[in-house]
Z-matrix of the N, CA and C atoms (Angstrom, degrees):
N
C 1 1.455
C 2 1.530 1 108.92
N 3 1.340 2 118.96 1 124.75
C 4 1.409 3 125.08 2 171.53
C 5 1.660 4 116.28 3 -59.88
N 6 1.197 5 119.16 4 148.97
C 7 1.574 6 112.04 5 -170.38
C 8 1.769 7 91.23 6 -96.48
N 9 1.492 8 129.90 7 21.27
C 10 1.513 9 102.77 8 151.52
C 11 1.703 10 103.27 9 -112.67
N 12 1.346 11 120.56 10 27.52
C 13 1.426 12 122.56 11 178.46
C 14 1.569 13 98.73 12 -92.12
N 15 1.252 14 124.84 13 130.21
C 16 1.799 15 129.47 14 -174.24
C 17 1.819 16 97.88 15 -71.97
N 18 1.384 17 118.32 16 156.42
C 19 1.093 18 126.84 17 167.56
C 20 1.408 19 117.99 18 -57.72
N 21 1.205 20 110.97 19 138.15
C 22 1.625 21 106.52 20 171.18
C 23 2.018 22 116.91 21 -74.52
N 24 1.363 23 116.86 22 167.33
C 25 1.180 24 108.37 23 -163.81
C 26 1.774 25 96.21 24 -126.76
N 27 1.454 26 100.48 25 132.32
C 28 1.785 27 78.58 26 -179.62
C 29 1.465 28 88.48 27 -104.79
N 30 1.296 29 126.23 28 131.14
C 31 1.528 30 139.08 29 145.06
C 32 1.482 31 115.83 30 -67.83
N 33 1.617 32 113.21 31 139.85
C 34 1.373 33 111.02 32 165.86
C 35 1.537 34 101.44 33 -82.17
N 36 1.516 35 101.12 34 134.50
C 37 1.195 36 118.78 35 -177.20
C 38 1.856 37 88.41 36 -103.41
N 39 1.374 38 88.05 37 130.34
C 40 1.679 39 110.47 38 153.61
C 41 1.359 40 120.94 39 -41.87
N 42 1.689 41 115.75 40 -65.99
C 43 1.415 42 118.01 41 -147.11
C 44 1.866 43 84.84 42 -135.65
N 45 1.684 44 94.71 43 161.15
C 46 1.694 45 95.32 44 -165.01
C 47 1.432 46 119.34 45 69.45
N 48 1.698 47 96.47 46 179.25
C 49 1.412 48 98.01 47 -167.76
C 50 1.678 49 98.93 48 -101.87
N 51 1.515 50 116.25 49 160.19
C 52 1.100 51 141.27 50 156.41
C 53 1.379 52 108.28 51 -54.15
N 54 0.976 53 131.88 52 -79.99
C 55 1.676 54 143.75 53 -154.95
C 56 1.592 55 103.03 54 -132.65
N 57 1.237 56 95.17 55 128.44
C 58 1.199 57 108.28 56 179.11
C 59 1.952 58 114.17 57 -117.09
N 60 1.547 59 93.11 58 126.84
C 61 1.882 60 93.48 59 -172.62
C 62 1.314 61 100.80 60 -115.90
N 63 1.702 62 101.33 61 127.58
C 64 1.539 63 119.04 62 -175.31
C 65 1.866 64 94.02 63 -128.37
N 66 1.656 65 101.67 64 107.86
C 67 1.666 66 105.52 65 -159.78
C 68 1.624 67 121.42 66 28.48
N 69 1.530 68 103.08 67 -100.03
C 70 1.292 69 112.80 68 -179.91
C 71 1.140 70 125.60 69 -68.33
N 72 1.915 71 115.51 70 -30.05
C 73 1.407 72 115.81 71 -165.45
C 74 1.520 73 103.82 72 -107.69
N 75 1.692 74 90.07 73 158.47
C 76 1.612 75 87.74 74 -167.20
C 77 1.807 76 97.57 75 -119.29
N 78 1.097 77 133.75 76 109.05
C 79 1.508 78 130.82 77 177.72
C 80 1.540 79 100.10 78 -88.95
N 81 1.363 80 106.39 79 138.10
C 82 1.841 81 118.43 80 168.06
C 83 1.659 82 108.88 81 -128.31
N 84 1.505 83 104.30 82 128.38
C 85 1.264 84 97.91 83 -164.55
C 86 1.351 85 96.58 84 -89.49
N 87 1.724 86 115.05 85 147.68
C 88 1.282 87 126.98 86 -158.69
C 89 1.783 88 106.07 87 -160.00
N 90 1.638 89 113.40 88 149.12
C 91 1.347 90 108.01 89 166.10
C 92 1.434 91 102.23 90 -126.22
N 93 1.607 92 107.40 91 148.87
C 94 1.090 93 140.26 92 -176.08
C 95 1.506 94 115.32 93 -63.73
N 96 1.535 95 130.15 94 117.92
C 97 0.983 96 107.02 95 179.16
C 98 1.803 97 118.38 96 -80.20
N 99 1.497 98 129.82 97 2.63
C 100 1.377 99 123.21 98 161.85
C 101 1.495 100 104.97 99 -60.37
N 102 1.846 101 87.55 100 144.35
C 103 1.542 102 83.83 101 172.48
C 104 1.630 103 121.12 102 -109.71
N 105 1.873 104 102.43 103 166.47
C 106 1.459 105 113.14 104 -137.52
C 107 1.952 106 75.08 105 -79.81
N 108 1.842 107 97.13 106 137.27
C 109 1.503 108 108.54 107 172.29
C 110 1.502 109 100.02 108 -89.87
N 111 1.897 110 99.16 109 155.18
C 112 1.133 111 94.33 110 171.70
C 113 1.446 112 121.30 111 -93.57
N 114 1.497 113 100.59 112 -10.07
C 115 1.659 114 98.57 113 167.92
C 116 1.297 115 127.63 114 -20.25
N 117 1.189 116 119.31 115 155.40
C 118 2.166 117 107.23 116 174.38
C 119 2.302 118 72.77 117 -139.48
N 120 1.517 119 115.66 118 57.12
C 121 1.559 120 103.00 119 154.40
C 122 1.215 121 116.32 120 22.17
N 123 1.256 122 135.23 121 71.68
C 124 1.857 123 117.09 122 -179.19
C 125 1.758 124 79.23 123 -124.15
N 126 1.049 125 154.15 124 -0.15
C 127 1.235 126 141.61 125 138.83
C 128 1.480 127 141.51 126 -76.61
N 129 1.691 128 132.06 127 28.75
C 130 1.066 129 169.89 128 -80.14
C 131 2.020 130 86.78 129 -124.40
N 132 1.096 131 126.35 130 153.90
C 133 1.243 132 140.27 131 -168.79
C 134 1.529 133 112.86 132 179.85
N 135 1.686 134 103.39 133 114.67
C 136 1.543 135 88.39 134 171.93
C 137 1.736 136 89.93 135 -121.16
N 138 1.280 137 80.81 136 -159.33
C 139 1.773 138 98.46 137 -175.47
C 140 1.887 139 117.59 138 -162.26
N 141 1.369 140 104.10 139 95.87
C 142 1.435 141 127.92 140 -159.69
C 143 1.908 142 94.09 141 -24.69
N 144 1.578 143 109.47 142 -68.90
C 145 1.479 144 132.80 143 -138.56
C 146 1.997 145 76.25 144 -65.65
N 147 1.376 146 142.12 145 -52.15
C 148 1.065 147 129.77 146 -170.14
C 149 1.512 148 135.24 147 -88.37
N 150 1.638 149 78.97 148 -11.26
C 151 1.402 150 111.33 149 165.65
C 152 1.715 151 91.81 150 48.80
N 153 1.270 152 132.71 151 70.95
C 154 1.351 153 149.85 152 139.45
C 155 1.776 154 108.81 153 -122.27
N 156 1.858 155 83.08 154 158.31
C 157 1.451 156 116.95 155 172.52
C 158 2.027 157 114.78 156 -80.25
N 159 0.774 158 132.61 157 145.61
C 160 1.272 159 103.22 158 140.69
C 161 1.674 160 94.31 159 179.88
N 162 1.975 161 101.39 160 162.29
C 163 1.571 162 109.03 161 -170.93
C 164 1.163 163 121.57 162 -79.01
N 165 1.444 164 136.19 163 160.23
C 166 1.187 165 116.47 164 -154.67
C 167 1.823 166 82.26 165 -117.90
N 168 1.658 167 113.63 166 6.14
C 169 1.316 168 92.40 167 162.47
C 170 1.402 169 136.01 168 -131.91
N 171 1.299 170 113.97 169 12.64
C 172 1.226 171 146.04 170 174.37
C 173 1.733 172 109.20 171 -109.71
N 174 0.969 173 113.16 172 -14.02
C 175 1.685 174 145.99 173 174.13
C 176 1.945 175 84.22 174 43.60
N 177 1.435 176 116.27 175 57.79
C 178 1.425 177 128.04 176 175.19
C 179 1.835 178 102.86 177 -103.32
N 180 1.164 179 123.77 178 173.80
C 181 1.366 180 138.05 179 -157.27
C 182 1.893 181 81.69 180 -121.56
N 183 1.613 182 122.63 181 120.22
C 184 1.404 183 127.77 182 173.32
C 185 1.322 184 95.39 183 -82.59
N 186 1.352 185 128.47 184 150.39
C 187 0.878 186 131.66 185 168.33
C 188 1.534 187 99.11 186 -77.36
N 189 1.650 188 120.33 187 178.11
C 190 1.527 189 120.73 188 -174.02
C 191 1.557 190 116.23 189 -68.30
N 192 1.780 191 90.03 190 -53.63
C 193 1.544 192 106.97 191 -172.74
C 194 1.339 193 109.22 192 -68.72
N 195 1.152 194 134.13 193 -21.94
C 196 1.501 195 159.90 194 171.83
C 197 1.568 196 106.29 195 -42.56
N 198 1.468 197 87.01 196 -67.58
C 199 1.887 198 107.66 197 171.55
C 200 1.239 199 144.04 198 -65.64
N 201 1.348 200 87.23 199 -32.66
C 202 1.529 201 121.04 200 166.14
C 203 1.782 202 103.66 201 -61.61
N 204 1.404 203 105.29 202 -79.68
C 205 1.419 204 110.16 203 156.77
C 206 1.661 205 140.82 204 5.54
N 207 1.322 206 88.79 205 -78.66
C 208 1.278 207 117.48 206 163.18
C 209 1.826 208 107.87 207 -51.82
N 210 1.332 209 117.04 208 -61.87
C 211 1.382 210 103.66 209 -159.16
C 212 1.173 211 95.44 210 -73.13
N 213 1.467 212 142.57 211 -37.11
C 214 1.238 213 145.24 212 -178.84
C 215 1.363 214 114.09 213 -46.72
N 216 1.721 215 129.39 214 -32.41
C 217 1.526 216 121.30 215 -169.40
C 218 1.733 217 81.90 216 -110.59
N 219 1.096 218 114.84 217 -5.59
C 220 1.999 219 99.60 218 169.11
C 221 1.524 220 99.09 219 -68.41
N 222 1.436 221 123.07 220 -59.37
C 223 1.303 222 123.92 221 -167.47
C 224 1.231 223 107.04 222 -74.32
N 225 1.376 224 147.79 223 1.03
C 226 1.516 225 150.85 224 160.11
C 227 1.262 226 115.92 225 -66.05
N 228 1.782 227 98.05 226 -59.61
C 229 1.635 228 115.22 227 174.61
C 230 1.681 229 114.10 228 -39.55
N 231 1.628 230 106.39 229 -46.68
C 232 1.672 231 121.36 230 -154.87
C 233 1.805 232 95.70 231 -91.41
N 234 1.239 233 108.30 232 -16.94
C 235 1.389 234 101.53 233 -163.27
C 236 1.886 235 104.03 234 -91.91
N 237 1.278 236 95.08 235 -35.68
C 238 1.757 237 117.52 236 154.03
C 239 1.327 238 140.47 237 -51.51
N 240 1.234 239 96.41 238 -40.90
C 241 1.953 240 123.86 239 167.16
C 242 1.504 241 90.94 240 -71.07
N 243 1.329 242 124.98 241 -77.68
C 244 1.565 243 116.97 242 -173.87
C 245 1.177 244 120.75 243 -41.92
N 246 1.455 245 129.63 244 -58.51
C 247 1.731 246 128.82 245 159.78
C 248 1.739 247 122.61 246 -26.00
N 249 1.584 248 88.69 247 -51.55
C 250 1.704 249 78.30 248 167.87
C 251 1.307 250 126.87 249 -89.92
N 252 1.268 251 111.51 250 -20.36
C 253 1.578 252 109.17 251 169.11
C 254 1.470 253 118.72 252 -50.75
N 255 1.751 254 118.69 253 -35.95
C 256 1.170 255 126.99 254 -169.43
C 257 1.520 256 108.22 255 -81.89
N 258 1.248 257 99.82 256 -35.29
C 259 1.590 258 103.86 257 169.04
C 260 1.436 259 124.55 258 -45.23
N 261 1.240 260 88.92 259 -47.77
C 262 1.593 261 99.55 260 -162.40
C 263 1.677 262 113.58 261 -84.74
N 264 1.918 263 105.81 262 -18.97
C 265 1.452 264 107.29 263 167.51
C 266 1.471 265 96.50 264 -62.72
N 267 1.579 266 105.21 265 -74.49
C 268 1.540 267 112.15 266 -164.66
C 269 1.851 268 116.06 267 -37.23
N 270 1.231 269 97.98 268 -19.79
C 271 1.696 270 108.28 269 172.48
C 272 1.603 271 116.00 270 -69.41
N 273 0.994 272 110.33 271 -52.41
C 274 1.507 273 139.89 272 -178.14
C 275 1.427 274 97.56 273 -49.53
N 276 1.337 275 103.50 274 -59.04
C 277 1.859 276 125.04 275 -147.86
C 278 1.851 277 73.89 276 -77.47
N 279 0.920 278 137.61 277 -35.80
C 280 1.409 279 123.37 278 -164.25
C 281 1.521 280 119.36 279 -69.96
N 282 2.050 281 100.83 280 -42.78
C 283 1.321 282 91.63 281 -171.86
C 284 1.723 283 105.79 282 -91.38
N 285 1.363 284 109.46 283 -13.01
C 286 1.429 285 98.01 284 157.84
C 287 1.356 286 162.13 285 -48.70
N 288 1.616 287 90.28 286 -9.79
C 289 1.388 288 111.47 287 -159.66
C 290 1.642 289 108.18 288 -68.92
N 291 1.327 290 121.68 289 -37.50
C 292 1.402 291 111.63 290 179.17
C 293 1.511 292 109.23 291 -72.05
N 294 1.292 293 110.55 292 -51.19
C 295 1.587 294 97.26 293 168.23
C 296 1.374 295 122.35 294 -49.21
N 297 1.238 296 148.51 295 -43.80
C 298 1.350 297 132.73 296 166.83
C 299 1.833 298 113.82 297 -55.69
N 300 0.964 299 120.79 298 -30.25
C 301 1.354 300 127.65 299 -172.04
C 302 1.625 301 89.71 300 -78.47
N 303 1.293 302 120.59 301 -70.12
C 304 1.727 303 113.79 302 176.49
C 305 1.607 304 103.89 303 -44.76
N 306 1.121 305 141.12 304 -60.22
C 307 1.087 306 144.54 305 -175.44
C 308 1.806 307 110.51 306 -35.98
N 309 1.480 308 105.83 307 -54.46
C 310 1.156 309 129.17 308 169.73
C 311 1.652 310 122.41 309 -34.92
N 312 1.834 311 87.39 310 -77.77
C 313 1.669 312 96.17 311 173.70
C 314 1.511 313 108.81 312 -59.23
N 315 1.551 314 135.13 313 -19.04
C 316 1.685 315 119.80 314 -152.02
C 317 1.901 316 84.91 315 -69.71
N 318 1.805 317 96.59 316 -43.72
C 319 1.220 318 112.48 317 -179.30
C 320 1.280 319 130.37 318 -15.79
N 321 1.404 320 104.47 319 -62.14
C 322 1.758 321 141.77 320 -169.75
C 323 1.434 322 104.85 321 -71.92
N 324 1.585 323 103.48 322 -39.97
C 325 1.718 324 94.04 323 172.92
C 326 0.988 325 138.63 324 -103.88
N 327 1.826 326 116.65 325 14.73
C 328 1.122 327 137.03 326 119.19
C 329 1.735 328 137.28 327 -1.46
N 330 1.857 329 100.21 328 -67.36
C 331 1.196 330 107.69 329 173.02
C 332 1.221 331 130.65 330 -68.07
N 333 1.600 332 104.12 331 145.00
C 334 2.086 333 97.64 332 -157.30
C 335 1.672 334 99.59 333 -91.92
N 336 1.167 335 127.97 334 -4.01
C 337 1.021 336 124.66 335 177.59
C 338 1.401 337 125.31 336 -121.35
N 339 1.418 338 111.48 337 -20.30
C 340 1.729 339 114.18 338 161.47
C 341 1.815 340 121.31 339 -100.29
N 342 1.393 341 116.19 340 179.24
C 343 1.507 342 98.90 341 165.06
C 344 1.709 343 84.26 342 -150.44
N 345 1.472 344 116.80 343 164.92
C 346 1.238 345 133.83 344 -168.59
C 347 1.763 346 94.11 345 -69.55
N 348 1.000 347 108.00 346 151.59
C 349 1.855 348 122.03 347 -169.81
C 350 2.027 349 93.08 348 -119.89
N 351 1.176 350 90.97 349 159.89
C 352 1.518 351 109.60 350 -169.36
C 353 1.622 352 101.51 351 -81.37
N 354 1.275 353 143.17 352 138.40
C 355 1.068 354 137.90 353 -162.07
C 356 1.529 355 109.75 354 -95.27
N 357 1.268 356 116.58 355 -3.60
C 358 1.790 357 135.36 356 175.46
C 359 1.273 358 101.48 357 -108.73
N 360 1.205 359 163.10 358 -65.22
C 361 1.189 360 152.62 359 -126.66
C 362 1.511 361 93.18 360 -149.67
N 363 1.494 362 146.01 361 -20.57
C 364 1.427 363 129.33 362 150.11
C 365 1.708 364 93.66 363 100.89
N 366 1.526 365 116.35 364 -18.12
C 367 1.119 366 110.15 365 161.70
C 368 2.081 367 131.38 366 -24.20
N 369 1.015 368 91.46 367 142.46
C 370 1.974 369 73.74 368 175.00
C 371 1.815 370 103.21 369 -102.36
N 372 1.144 371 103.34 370 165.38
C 373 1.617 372 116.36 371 -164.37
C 374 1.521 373 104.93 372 -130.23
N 375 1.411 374 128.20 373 118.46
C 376 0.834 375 109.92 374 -174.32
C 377 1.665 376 114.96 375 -129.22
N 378 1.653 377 132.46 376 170.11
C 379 1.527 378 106.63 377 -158.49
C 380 1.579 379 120.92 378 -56.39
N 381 1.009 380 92.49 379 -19.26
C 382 2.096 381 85.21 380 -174.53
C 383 1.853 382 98.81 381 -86.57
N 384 0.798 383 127.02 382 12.47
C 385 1.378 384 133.47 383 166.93
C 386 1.371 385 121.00 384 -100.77
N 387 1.519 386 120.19 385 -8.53
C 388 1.489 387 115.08 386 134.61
C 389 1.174 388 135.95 387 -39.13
N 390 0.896 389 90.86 388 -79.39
C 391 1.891 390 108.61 389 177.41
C 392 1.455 391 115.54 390 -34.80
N 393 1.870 392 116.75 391 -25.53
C 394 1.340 393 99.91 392 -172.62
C 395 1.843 394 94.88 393 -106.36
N 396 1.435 395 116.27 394 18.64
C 397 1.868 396 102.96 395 -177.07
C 398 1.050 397 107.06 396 -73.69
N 399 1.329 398 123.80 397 149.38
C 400 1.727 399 116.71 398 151.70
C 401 0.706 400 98.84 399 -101.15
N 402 1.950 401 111.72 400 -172.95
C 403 0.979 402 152.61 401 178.82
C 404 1.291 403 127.32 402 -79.96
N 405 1.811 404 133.44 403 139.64
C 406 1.195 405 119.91 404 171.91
C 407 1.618 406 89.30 405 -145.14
N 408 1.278 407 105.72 406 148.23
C 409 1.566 408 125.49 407 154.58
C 410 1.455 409 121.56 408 -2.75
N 411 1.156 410 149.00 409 128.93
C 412 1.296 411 125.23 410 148.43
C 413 1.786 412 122.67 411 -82.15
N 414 1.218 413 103.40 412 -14.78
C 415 1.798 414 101.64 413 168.17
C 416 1.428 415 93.43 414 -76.39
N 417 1.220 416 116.98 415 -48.81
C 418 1.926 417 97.09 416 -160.26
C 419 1.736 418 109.49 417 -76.20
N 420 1.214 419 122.02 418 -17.94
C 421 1.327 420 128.60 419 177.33
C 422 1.600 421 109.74 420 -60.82
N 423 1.733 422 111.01 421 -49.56
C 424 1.322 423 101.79 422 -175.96
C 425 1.351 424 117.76 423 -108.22
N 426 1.680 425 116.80 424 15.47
C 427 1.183 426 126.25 425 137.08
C 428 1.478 427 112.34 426 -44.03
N 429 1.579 428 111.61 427 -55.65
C 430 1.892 429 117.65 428 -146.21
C 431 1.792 430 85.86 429 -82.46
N 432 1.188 431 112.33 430 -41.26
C 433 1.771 432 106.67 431 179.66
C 434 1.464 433 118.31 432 -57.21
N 435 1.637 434 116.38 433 -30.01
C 436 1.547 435 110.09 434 -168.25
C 437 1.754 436 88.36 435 -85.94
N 438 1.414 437 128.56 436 -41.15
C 439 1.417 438 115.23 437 179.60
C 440 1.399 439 123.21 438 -54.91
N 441 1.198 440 91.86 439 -48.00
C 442 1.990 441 103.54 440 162.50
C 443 1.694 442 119.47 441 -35.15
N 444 1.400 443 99.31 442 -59.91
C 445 1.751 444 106.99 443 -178.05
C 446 1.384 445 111.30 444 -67.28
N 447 1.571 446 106.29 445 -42.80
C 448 1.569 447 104.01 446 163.64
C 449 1.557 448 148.20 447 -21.63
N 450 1.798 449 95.72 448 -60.32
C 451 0.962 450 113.02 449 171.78
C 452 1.834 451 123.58 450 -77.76
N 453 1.424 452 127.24 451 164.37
C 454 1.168 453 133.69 452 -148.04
C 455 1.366 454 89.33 453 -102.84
């Protein structure tokens, strides 16, 4: 213990134990008489040759684990923010998908000299040939496509 660290204070605690014995070691629960800063260190500075922590705005000494701490729930926070960010593209990107595909074809029928072709038979499709497509399944569609690729 450094002699500018304040003495610790043991309070009688009401409820629970005083001292706690784990084999060899003996823990006593105690409060510190320094008082608790409100800093939260987010201006952090060390210096190799003294090999200390300390804030650059409370101009206090971080403790290691303190610092450690700290960078550990910075990179939790950022690593968490990215997870949901990706979520929420890959979410996006999901329900978008027919709109880019409509977006696509309005595209295709645009051109005054081509029209979008059928992606099975290469046929061309042209706008009044909407109106007469139906409908099929999407389980049985990419059922009939994976049997399709299947075969030789």
């Amino acid at each position: 213990m450094d002699s500018k660290d304040p003495p610790i204070i043991e309070p009688g605690y009401l409820a629970g134990l005083k001292v706690v014995d784990i084999g060899d070691i003996r823990v006593a629960r105690g409060l510190s008489r320094r008082p608790n800063s409100s800093c939260r260190h987010r201006q952090m500075r060390y210096d190799q040759q003294e090999r200390r922590i300390w804030c650059a705005d409370c101009e206090t000494d971080v403790e290691p684990f303190d610092a450690f701490l700290i960078v550990c729930e910075h990179f939790d926070a950022a690593a968490k923010k990215i997870k949901r960010e990706r979520d929420e593209v890959a979410e996006a990107k999901a329900h978008n998908i027919s709109r880019v595909a409509a977006k696509r074809m309005d595209e295709m029928f645009r051109r005054k000299h081509m029209v979008p072709a059928c992606p099975h038979c290469s046929a061309g499709i042209f706008p009044e040939d909407v109106n007469r497509m139906g409908m099929v399944g999407r389980d049985f569609e990419a059922a009939r496509r994976a049997k399709q690729k299947d075969r030789p």
